[in-house]
Each structure stands twice: as structure tokens, then as C-alpha cells.
OpenMM code with the backbone's topology and positions (N, CA, C; nanometers):
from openmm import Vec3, app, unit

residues = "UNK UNK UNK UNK UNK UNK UNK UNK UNK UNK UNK UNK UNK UNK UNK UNK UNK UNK UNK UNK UNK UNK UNK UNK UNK UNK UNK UNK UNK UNK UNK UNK UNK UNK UNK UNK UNK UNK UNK UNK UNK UNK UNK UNK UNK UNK UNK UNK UNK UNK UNK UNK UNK UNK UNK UNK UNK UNK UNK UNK UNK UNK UNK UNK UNK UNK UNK UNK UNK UNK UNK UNK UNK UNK UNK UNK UNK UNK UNK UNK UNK UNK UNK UNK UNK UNK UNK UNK UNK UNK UNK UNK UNK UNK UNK UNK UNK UNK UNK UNK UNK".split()
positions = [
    Vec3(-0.2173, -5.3972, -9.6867),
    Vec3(-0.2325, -5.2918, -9.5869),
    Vec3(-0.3649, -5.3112, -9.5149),
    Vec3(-0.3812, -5.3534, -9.4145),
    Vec3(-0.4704, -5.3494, -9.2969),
    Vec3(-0.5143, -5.2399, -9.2562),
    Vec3(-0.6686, -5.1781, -9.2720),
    Vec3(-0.7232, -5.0945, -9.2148),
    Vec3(-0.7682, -5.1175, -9.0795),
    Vec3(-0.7043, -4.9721, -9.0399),
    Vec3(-0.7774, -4.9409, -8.8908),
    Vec3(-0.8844, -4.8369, -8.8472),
    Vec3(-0.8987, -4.8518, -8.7192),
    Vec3(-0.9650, -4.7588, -8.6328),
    Vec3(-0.8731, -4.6503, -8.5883),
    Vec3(-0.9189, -4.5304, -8.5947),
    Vec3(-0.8510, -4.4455, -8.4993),
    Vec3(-0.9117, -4.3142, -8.4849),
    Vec3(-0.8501, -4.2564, -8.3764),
    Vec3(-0.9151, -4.1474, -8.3750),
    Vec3(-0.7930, -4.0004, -8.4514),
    Vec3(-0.9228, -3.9226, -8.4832),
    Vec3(-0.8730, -3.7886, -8.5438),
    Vec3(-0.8644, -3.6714, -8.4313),
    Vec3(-0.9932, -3.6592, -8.4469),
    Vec3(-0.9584, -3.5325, -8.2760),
    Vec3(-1.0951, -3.4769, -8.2964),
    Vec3(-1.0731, -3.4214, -8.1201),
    Vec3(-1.2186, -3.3997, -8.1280),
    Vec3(-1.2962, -3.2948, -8.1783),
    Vec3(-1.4159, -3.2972, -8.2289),
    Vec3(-1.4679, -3.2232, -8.2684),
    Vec3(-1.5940, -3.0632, -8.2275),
    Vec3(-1.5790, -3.0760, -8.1209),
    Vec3(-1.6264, -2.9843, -8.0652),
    Vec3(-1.6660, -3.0254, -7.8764),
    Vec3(-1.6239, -2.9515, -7.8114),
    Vec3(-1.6649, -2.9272, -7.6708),
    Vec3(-1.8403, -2.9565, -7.6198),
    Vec3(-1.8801, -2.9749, -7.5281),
    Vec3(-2.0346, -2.9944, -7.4683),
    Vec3(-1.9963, -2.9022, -7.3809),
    Vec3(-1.9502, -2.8500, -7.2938),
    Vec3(-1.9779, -2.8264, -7.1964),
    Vec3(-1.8979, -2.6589, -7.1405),
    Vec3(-1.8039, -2.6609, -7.1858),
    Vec3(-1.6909, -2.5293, -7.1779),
    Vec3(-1.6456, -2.4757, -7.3018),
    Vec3(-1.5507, -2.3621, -7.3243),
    Vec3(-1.5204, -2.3267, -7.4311),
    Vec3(-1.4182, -2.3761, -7.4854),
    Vec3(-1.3003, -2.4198, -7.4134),
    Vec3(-1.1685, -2.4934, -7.4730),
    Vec3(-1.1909, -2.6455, -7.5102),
    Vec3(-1.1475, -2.7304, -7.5909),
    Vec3(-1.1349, -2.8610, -7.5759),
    Vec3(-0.9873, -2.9390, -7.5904),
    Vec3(-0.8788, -2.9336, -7.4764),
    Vec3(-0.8035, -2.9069, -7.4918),
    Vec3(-0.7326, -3.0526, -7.4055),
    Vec3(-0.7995, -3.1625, -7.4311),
    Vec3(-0.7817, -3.3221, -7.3588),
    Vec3(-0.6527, -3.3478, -7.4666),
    Vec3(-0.5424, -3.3825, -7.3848),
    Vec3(-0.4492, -3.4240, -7.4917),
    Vec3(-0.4332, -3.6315, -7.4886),
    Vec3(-0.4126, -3.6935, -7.6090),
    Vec3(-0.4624, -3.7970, -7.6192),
    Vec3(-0.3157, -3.8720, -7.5384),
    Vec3(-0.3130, -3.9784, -7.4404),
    Vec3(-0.1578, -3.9430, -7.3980),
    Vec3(-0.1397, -4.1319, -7.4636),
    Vec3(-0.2417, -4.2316, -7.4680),
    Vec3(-0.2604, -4.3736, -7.5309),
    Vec3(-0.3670, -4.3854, -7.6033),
    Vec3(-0.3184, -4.4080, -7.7293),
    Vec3(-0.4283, -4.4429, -7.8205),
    Vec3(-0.4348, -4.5845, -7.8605),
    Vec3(-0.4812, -4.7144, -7.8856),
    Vec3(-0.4854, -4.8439, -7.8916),
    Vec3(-0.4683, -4.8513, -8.0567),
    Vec3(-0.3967, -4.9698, -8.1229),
    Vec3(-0.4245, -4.9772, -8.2751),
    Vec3(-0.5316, -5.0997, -8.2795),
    Vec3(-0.6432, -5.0509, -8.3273),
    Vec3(-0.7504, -5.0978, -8.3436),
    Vec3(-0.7672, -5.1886, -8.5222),
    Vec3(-0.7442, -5.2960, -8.5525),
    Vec3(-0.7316, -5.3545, -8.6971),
    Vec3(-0.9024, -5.3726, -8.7414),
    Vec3(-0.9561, -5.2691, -8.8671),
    Vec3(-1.0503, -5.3388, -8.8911),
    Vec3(-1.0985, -5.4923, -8.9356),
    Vec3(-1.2056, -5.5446, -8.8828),
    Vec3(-1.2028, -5.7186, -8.9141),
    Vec3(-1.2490, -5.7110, -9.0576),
    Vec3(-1.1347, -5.8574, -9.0696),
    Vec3(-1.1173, -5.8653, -9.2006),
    Vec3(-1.2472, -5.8899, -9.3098),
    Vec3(-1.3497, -5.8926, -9.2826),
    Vec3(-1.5290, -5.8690, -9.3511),
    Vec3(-1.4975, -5.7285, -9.4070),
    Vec3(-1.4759, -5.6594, -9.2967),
    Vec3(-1.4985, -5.4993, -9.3161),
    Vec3(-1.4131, -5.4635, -9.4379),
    Vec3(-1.2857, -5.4603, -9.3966),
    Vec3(-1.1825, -5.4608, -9.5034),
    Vec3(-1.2324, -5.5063, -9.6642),
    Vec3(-1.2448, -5.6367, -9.6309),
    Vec3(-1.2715, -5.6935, -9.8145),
    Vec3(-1.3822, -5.6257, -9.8682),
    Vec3(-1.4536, -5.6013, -9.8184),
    Vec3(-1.6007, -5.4812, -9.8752),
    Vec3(-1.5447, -5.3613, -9.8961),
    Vec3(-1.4126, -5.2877, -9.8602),
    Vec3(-1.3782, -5.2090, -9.8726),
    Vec3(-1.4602, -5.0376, -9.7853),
    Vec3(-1.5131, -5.1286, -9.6792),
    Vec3(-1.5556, -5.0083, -9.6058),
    Vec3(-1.4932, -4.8806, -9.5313),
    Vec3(-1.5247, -4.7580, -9.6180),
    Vec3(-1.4786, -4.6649, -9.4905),
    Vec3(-1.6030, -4.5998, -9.4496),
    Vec3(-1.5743, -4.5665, -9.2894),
    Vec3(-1.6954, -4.5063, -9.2162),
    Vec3(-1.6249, -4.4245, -9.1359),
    Vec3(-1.7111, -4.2920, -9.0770),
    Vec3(-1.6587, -4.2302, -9.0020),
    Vec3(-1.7764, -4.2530, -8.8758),
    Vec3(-1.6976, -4.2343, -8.7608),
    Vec3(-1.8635, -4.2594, -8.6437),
    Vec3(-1.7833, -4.1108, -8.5451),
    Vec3(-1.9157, -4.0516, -8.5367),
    Vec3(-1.9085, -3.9759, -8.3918),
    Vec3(-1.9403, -4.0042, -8.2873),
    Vec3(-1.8500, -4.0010, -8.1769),
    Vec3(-1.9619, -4.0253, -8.0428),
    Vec3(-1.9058, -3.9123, -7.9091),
    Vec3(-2.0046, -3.8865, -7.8381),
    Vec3(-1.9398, -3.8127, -7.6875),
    Vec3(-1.9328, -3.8925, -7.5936),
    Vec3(-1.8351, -3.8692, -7.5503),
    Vec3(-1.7747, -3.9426, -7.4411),
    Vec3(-1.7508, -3.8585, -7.3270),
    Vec3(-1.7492, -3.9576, -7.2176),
    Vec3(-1.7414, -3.8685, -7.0683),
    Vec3(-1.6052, -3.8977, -7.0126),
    Vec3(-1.4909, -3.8199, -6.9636),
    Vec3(-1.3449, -3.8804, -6.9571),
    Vec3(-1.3266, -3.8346, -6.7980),
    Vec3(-1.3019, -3.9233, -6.7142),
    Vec3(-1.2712, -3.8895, -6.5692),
    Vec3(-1.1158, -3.8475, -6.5536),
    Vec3(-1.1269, -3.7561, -6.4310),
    Vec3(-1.0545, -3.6370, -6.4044),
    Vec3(-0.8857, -3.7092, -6.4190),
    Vec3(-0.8905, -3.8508, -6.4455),
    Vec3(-0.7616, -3.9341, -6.4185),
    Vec3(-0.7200, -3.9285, -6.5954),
    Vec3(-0.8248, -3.9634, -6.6522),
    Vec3(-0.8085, -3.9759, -6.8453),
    Vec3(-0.8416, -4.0544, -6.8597),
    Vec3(-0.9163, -4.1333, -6.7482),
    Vec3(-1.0069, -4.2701, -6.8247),
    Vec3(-1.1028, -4.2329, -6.9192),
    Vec3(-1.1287, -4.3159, -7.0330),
    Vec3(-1.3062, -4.2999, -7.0899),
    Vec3(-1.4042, -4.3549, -7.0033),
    Vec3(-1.5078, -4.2965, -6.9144),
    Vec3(-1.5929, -4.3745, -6.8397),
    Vec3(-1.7357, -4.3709, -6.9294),
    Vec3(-1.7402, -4.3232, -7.0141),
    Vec3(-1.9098, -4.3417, -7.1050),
    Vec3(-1.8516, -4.3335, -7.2316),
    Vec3(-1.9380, -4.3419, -7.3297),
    Vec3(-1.9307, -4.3718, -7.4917),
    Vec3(-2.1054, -4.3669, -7.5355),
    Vec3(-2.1246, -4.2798, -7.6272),
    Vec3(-2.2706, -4.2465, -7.6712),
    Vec3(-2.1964, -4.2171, -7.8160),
    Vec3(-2.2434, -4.3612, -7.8885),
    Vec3(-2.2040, -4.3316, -8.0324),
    Vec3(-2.3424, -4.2388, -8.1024),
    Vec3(-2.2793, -4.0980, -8.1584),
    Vec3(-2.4030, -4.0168, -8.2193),
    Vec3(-2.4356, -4.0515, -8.3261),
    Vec3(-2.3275, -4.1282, -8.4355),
    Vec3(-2.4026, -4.1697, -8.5596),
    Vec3(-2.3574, -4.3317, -8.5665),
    Vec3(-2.3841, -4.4207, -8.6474),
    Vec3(-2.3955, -4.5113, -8.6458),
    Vec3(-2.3766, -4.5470, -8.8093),
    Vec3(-2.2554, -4.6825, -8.7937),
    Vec3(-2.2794, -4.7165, -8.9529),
    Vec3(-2.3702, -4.8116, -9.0166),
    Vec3(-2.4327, -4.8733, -8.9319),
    Vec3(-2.5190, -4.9876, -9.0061),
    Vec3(-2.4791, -5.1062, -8.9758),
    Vec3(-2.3556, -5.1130, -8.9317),
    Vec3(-2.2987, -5.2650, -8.8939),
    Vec3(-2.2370, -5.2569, -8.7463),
    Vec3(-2.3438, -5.3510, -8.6281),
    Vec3(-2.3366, -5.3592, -8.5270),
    Vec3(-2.1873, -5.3704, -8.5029),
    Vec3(-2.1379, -5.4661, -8.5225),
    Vec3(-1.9803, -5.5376, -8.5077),
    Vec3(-1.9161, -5.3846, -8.5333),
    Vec3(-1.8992, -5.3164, -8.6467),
    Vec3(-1.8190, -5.2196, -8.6582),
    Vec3(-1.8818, -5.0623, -8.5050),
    Vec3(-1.9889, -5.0463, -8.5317),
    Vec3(-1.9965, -4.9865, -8.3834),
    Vec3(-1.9587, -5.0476, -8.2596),
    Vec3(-1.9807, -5.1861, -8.2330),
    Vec3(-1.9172, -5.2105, -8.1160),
    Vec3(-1.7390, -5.2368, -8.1215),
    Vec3(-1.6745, -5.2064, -8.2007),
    Vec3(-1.5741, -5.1993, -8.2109),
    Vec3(-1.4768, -5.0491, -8.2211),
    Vec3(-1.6460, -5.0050, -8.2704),
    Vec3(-1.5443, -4.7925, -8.2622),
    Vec3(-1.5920, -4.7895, -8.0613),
    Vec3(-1.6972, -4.8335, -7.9911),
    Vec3(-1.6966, -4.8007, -7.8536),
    Vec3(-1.5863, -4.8814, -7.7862),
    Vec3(-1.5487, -4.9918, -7.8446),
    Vec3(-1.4418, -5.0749, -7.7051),
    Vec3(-1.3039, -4.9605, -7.7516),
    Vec3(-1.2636, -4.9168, -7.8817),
    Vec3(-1.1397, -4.8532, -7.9319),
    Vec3(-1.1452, -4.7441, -7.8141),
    Vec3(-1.2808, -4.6418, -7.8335),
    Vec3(-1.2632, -4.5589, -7.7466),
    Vec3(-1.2428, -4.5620, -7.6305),
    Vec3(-1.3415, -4.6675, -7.5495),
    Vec3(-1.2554, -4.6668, -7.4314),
    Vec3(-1.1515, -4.6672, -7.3493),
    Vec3(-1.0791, -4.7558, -7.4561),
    Vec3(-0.9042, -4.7821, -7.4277),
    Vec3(-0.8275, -4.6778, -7.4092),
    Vec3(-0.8538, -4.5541, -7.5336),
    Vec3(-0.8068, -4.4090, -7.4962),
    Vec3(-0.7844, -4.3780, -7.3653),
    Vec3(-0.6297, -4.3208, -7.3445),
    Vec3(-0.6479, -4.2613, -7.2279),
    Vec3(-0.6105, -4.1440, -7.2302),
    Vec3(-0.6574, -4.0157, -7.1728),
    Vec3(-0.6962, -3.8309, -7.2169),
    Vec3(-0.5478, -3.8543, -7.1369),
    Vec3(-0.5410, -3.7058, -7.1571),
    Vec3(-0.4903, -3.6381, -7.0233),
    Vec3(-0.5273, -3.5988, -6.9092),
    Vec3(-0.4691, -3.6098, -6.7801),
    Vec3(-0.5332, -3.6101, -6.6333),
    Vec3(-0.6492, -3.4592, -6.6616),
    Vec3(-0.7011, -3.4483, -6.5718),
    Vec3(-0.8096, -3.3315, -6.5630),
    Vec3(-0.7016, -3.1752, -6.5123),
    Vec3(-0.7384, -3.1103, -6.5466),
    Vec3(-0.7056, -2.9478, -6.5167),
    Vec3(-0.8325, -2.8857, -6.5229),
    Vec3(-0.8366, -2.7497, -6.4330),
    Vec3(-0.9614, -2.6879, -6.4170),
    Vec3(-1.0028, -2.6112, -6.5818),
    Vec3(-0.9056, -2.6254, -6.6961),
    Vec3(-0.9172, -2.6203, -6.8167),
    Vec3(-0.9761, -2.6999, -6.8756),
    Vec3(-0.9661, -2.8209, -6.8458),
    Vec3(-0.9948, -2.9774, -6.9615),
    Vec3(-1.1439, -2.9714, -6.9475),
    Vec3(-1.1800, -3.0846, -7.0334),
    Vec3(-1.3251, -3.1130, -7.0927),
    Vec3(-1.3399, -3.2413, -7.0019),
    Vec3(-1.4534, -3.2623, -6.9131),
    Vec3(-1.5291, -3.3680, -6.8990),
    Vec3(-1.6328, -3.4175, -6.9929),
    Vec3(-1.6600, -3.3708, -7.1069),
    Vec3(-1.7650, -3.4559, -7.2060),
    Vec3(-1.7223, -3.3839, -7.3411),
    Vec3(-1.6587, -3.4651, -7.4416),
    Vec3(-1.6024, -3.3912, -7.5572),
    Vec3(-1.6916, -3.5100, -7.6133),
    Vec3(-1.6922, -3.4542, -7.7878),
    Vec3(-1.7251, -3.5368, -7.9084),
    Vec3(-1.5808, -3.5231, -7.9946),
    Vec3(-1.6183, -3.6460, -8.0087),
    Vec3(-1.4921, -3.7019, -8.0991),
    Vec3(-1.5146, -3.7642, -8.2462),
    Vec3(-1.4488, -3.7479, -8.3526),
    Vec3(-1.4741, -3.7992, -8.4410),
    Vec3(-1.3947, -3.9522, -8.4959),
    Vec3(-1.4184, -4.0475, -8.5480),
    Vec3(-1.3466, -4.1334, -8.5816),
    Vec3(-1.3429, -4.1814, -8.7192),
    Vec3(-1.2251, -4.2212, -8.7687),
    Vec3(-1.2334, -4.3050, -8.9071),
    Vec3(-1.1501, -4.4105, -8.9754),
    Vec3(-1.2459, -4.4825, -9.0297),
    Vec3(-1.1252, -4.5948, -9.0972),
    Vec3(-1.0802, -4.5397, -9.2001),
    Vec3(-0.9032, -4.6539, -9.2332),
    Vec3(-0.8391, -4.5802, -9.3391),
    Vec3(-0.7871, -4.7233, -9.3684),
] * unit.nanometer
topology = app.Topology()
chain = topology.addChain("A")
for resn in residues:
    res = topology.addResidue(resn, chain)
    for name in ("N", "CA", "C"):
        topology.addAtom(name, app.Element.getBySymbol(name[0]), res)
């Protein structure tokens, strides 16, 4: 069984009171196989900025695991995400949580 990346959901709003971005493509992200045989799990937070279309246009990882390769691999996952289009409801800057399994 091959561990991945993925996301859980987000964890709290920046900016408004709802956080209500629905995830409409999520990418399957395979952790590399280093990570795996060490048996690493990590969780990383980061906020992200999502344009009014559901692109990810920023990524600010807030915590960090210690292994470059595995952070630059939770920011390319996120980007790929694509939200749901914008409504005068949705979030332009949510935090999200992530984890391997």
C-alpha cells in the first residue's frame, strides 16, 4: 500500500465567516518511496490564495516537516487543487490542512 498526499479540509477561514470552497479536482499525490520506507506520517498546514475561477494562485506552507522534498511536494499537490468557482460567499484565502496516510 502506497502512501499519499491529500487533502482533509480546510481548517479555518482568514478572511470571512463561512469557508465554504468546495474541492471540485483533487490530484493523487504518491508519497516518494524514501518517505514511505521510514514510515513517515506528517501533517503540513498551509494558506492558500484561490482565484475567483478555483485556481490555487499562492501556497504559504505554515508548518513545515523537516524534509524539503516532502514540503515541496505538499505545495505542487496543492496547487493542482481546483476549488470551486468564486460566489460572493466563498473564501479567497482559506487554511488547509494536509496528511499522509
Amino acid at each position: 500500500v502506497n502512501s499519499m498526499i491529500y487533502n482533509v479540509q480546510p481548517t479555518r477561514p482568514s478572511r470571512t465567516a463561512n469557508n465554504n470552497r468546495a474541492i471540485i479536482y483533487e490530484p493523487v499525490t504518491p508519497m516518494p518511496p524514501w518517505a514511505e520506507k521510514q514510515g513517515i506520517n506528517t501533517r503540513f498546514r498551509a494558506k492558500i490564495m484561490i482565484a475567483p475561477n478555483g485556481q490555487v494562485t499562492e501556497v504559504r506552507l505554515l508548518t513545515k516537516t523537516g524534509f524539503a522534498e516532502l514540503d515541496n511536494l505538499a505545495i505542487e499537490h496543492i496547487k493542482k487543487i481546483l476549488y470551486a468557482p468564486y460566489t460572493e460567499y466563498s473564501e479567497r484565502i482559506i487554511e488547509v490542512d494536509l496528511i499522509t496516510k
